[in-house]
C-alpha positions as CSV (number, residue, x, y, z in Angstrom):
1,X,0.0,0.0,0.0
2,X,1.1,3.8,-0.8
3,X,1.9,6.5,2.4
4,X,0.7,9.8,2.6
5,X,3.6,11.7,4.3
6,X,4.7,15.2,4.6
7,X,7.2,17.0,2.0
8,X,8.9,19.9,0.6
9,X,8.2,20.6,-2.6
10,X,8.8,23.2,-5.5
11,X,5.9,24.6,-7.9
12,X,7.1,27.0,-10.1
13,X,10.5,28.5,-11.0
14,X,11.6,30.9,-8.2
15,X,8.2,30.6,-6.3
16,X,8.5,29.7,-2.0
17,X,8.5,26.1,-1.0
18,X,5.7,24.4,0.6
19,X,5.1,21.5,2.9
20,X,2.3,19.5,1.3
21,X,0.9,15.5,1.3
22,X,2.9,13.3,-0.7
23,X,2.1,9.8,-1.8
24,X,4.8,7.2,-1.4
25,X,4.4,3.9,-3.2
26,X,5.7,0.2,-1.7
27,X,8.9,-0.3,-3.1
28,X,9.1,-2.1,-6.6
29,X,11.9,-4.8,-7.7
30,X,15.5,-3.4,-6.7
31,X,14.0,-0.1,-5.0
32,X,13.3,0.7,-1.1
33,X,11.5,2.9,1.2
34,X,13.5,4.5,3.7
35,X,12.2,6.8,6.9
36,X,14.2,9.9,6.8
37,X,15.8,11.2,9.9
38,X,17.7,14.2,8.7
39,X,18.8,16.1,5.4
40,X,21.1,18.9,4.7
41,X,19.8,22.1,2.9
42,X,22.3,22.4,-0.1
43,X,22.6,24.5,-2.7
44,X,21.7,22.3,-5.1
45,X,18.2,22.0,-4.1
46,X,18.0,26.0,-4.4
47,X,19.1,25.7,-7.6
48,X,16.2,23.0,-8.4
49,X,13.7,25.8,-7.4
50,X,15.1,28.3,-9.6
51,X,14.9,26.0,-12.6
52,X,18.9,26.2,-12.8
53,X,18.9,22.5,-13.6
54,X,15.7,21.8,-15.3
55,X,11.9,22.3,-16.1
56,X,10.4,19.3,-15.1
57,X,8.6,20.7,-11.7
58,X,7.0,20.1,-9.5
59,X,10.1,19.1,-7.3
60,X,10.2,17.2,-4.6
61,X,13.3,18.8,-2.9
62,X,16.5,17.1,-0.2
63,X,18.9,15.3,-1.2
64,X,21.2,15.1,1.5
65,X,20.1,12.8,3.9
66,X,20.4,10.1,6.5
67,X,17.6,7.1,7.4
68,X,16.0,4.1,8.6
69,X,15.1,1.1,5.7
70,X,11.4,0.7,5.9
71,X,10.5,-1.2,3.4
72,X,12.4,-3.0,0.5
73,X,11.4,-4.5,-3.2
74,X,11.7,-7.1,-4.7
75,X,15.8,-8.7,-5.2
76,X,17.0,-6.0,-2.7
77,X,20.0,-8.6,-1.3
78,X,22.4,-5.2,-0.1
79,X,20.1,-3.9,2.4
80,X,17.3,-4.7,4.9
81,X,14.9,-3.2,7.2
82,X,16.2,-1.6,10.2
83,X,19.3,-0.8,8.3
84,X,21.0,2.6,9.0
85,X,21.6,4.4,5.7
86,X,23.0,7.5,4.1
87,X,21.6,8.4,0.4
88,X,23.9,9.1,-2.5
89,X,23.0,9.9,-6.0
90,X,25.4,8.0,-7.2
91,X,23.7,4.4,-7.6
92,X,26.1,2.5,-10.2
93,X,24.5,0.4,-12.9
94,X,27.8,-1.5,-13.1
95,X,27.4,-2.0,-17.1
96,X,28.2,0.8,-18.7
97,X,32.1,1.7,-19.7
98,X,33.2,3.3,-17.1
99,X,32.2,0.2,-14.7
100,X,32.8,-2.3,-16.9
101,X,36.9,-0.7,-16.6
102,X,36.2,-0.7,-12.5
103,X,35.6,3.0,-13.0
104,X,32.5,2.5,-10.7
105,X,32.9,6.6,-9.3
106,X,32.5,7.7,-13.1
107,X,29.3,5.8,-13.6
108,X,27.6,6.8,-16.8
109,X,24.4,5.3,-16.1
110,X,23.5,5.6,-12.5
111,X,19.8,4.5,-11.4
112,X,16.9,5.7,-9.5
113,X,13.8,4.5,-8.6
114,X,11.4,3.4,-11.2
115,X,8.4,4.2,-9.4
116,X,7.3,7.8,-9.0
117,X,5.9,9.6,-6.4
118,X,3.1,11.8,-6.4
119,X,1.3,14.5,-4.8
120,X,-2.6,13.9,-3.7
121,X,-4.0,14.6,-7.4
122,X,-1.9,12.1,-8.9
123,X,0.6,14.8,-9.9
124,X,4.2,12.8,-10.4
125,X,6.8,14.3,-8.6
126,X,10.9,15.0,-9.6
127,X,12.7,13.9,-6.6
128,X,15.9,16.5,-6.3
129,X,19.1,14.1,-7.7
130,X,16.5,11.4,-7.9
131,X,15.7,11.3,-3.9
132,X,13.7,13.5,-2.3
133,X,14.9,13.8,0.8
134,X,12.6,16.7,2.7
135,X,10.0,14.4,3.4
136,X,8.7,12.2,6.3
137,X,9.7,9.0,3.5
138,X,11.2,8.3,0.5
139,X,10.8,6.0,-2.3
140,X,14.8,5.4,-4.1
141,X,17.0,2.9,-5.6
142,X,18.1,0.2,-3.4
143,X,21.5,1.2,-4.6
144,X,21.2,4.8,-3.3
145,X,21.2,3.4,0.4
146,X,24.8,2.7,1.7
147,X,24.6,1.0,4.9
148,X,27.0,3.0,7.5
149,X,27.6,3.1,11.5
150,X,23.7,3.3,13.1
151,X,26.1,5.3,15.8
152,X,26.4,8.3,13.8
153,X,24.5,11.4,14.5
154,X,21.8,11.6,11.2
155,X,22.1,15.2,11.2
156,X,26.1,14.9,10.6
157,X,25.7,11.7,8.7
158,X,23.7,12.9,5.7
159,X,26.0,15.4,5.2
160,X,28.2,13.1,3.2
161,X,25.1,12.4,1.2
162,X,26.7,15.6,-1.1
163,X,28.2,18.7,-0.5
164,X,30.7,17.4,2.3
165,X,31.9,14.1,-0.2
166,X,32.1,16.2,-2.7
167,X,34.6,18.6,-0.8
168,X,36.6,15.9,1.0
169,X,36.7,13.7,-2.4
170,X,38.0,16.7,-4.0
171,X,41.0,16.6,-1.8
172,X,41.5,12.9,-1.5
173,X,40.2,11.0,-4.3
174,X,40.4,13.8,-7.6
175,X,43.3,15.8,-6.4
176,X,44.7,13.2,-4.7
177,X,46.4,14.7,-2.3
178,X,49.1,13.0,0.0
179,X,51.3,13.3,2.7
180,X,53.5,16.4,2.9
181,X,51.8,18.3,-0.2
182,X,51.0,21.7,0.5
183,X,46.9,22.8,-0.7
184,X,45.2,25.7,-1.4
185,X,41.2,25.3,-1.5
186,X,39.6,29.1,-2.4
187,X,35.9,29.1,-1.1
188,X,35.5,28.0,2.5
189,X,31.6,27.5,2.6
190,X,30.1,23.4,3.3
191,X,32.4,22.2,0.3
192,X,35.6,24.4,0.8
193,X,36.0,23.6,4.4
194,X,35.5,19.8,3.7
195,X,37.8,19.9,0.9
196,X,40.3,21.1,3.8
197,X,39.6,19.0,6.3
198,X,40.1,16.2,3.2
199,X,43.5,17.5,2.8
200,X,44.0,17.2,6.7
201,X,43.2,14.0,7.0
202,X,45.6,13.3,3.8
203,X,48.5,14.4,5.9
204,X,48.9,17.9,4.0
205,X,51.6,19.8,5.4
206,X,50.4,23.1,4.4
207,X,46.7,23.8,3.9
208,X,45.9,27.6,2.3
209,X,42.4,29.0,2.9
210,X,41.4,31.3,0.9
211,X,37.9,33.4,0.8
212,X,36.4,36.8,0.6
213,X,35.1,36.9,4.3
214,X,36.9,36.3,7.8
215,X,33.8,34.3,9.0
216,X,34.4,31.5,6.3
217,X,38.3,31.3,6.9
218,X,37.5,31.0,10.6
219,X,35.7,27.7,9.8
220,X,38.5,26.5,7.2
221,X,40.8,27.1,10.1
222,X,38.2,25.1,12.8
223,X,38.4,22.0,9.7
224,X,42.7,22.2,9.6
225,X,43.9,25.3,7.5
226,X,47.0,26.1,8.5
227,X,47.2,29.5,6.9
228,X,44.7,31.5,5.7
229,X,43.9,34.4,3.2
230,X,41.2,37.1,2.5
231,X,40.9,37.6,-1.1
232,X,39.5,41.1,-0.8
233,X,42.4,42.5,1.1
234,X,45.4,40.1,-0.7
235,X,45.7,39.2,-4.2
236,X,45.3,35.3,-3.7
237,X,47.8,34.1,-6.5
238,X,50.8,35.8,-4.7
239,X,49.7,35.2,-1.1
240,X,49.4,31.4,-1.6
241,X,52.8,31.7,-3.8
242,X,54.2,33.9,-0.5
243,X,53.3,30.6,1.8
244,X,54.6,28.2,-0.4
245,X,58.2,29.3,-0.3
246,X,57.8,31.4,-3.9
247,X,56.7,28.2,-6.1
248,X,52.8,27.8,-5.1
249,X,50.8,24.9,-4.1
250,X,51.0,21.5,-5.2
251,X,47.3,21.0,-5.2
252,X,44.7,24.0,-5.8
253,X,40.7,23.2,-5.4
254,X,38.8,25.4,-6.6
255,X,35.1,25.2,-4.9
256,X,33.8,28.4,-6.0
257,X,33.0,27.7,-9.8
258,X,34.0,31.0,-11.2
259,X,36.1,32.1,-14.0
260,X,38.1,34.3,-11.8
261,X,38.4,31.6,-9.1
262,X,39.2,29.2,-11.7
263,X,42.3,31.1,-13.4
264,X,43.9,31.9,-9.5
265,X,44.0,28.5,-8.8
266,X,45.4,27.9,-12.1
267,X,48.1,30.5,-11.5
268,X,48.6,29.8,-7.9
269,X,49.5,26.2,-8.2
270,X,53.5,24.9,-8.4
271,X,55.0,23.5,-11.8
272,X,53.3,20.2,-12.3
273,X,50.7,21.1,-9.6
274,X,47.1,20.1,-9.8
275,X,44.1,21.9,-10.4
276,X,40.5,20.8,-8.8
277,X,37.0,22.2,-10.0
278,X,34.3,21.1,-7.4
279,X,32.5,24.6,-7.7
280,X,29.6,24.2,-10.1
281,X,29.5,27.1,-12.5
282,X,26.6,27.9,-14.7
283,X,26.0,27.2,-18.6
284,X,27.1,31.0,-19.5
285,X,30.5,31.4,-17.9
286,X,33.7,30.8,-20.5
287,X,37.3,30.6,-19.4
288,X,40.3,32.3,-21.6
289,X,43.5,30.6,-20.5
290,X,46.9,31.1,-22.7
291,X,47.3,28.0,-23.9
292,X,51.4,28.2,-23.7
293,X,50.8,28.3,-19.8
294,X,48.7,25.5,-20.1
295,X,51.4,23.3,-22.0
296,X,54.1,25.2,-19.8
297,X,53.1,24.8,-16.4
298,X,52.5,20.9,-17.3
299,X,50.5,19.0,-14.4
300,X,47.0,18.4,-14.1
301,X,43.2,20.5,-14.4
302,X,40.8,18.3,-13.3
303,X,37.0,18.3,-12.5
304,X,35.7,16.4,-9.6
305,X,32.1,14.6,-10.1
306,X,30.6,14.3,-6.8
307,X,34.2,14.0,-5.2
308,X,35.0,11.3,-7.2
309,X,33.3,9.3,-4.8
310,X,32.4,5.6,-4.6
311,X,29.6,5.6,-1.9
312,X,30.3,2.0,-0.7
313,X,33.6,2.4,-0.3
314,X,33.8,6.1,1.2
315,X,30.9,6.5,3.2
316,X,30.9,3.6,6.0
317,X,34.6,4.9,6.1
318,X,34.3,8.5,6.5
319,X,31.5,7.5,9.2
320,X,34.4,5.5,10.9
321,X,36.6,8.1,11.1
322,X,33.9,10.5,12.4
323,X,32.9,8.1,14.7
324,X,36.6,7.5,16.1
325,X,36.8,11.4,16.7
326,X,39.3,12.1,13.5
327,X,36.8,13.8,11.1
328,X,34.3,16.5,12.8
329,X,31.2,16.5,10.6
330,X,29.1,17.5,13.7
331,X,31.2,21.2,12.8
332,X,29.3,21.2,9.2
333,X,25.9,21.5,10.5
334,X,25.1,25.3,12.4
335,X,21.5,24.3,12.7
336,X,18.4,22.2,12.8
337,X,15.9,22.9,11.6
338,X,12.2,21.7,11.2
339,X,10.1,20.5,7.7
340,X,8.7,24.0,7.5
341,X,11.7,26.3,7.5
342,X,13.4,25.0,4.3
343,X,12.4,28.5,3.0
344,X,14.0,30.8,5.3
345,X,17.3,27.8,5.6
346,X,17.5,28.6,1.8
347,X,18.1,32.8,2.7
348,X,20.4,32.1,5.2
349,X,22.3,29.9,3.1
350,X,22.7,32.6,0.6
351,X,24.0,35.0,2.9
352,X,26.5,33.1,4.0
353,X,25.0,32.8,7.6
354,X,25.5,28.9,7.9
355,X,27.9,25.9,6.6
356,X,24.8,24.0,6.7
357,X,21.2,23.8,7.9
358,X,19.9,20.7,8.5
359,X,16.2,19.6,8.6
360,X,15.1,17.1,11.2
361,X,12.3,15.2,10.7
């Protein structure tokens, strides 16, 4: 039989949220119903409600969450009732190329549920990233739940669910960074300030934060920045060059998204030195490098998907080391919040107020 729960959904393009009845149907074959505890307010979902990824409202918003299995399908064998788990929206189909290589982070093909769910008219909802997460329940892919630590807080644990694995995969798994390297991550919002507490917990010697406000480098610096660096009192290039003994820094993430961003971290990296785009930038925005500096300064540009993640293998980690006291994702979340304030989470958020607001349910 289908639930009637409570969620967060988006009408129109740029119109409020609102909390309305949703209909969620028994899982199908290979999909599961899970009881959401918490989920993270990310920018992503504001960017569903602005119709910056597509037209296909209504929404059902969240994405970043933590639950309880409720229910599962049909030739679910991963995961059971009772089972603690964190979403991802990476569910790999394990066919396509970049599986069949054992390339299972790049998934070309990753899955969601089959089944949709709907509001009290019959209306069929687009779960945000294929989840849905701002509701009392959610209907997914049984490969969207990765079983992790029922010890964890739900508030902190969700978090991985996206913006904080993309920031600490930035670090570990794209830019790869190791012991002794010396990093430089400009932004220090949710992602920026995971992307340094990634490099800590690579063993970076030198970590570089870099940001337009004092607030945000105060957080880089809570997360393992060793040095940091306003951007609207120091040019960035030569202040990261000044820390790094005149060369730059061997790995530069840049979790802003912006051409500007973009071409200091290019510039502010060493000789061979590695380049990391985790910021999202819109459709519009064009980069003009030389391209002698690109051949010149040799190393790596790279873009990081999701922090290159593999949620199997990173999540019940990551929970492990939170769990052992060496990665504080209890510092990510300012505030909880309740189903009906995803609104006025969403203004905050674009102030700057908060790393992350995180709804309980």
């Amino acid at each position: 039989m289908s639930q009637q729960v409570q969620g967060v959904i988006s009408r129109a393009k740029g119109a409020p949220v609102e909390t309305t009845t949703i209909i969620v149907p028994d899982p199908g074959p290979g999909e599961a119903v899970v009881r959401i505890h918490a989920c993270g307010v990310c920018h992503t979902d504001l960017h569903y409600r602005e119709g910056g990824i597509n037209d296909e409202f209504p929404f059902l918003l969240g994405h970043e969450a933590a639950g309880t299995v409720e229910s599962v399908g049909e030739g679910v064998t991963d995961i059971e009732p009772g089972d603690f788990v964190i979403l991802n929206w990476r569910a790999v189909c394990g066919q396509c190329r970049a599986c069949k290589r054992g390339r299972h982070q790049y998934c070309f093909d990753t899955h969601n549920a089959k089944q949709k769910m709907t509001l009290e008219d019959g209306t069929e909802l687009s779960p945000a990233l294929g989840i849905g997460a701002f509701a009392d329940k959610t209907l997914v892919a049984a490969g969207q739940c990765t079983k992790v630590d029922p010890n964890a807080s739900a508030a902190a644990a969700g978090l991985l669910g996206c913006g904080i694995m993309a920031g600490i995969g930035a670090a570990i798994n794209t830019g790869e960074v190791t012991r002794g390297d010396s990093v430089a991550v400009i932004g220090c919002g949710g992602v920026g300030s995971a992307a340094v507490a990634g490099a800590r917990l690579a063993g970076a010697n030198r970590i570089i934060a870099v940001d337009l406000e004092d607030r945000k480098l105060e957080w880089a610096r809570g997360f393992g920045a060793t040095h940091t660096v306003n951007a609207s009192r120091t040019d960035p290039v030569e202040a990261v060059r000044e820390l790094t003994d005149g060369f730059g820094a061997d790995v530069v993430i840049d979790a802003v998204g912006l051409p500007t961003t973009y071409e200091q971290a290019f510039y502010a990296r060493d000789l061979a030195g590695t380049v990391v785009l985790v910021g999202v930038p819109t459709p519009q925005m064009r980069l003009e490098l030389p391209l002698l500096d690109v051949f010149g300064r040799g190393g790596a540009l790279k873009s990081s998907w999701y922090g290159d993640c593999l949620p199997s293998r990173d999540f019940p980690m990551l929970i492990d080391l939170y769990t052992q006291g060496r990665l504080d994702l209890d510092g990510f979340v300012t505030e909880e919040i309740g189903i009906g304030d995803v609104e006025e989470a969403f203004a905050r958020m674009e102030r700057g107020d908060v790393l992350r607001s995180v709804v309980r349910l």
